[in-house]
N, C-alpha and C positions, 0 to 999 in steps of 0.2 A: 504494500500500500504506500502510495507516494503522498509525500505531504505538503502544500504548498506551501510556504512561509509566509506571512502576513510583510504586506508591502510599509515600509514607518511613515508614519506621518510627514513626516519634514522631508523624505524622499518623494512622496506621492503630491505634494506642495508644488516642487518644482519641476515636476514632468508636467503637472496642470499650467505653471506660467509658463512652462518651454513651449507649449502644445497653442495655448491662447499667442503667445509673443508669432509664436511661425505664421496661425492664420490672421494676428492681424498685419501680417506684411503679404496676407494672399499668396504664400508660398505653399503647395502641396509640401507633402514627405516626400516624393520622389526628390523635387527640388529642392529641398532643405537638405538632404540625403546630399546630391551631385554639391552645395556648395560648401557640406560639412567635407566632404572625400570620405564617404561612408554608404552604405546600404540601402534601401530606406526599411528594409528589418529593424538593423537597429534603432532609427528613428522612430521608429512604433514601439521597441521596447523603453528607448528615453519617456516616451509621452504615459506610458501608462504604468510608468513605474518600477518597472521590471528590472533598470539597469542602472547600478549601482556607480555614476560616473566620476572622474576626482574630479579636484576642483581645476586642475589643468583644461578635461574636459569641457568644464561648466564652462571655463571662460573662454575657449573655442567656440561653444555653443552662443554664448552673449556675441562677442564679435559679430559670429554669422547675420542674430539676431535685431540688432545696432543697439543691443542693451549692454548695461553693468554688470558687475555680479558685487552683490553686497552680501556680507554674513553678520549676521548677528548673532554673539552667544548666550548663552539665558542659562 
């Protein structure tokens, strides 16, 4: 029996504004995919949480995006 791990909060936060940031520049996954030099698999696992990116990643992802990456720790 396989078990699926519950996706954290604060991961599932930011695939939600990765997911909103791409369409409001009207870019598909494919296109987000072609200007990250990635898949668009993986693009669909960033959005829904699945993949656990660093923050290297994030900040490729903002660039693509024309956003920041800002962290707050609590």
């Amino acid at each position: 029996k396989v078990h699926k791990q519950a996706i954290p909060s604060e991961r599932f936060d930011v695939a939600r504004q990765i997911k909103a940031a791409r369409r409001g520049l009207g870019l598909s996954q494919e296109q987000f995919a072609k200007k990250m030099g990635v898949i668009q698999q993986y693009v669909s696992s960033l959005e829904t949480g699945r993949e656990n990116i660093t923050l290297d990643t994030l900040r490729k992802i903002a660039g693509v995006l024309q956003k920041r990456v800002v962290v707050h720790l609590r």
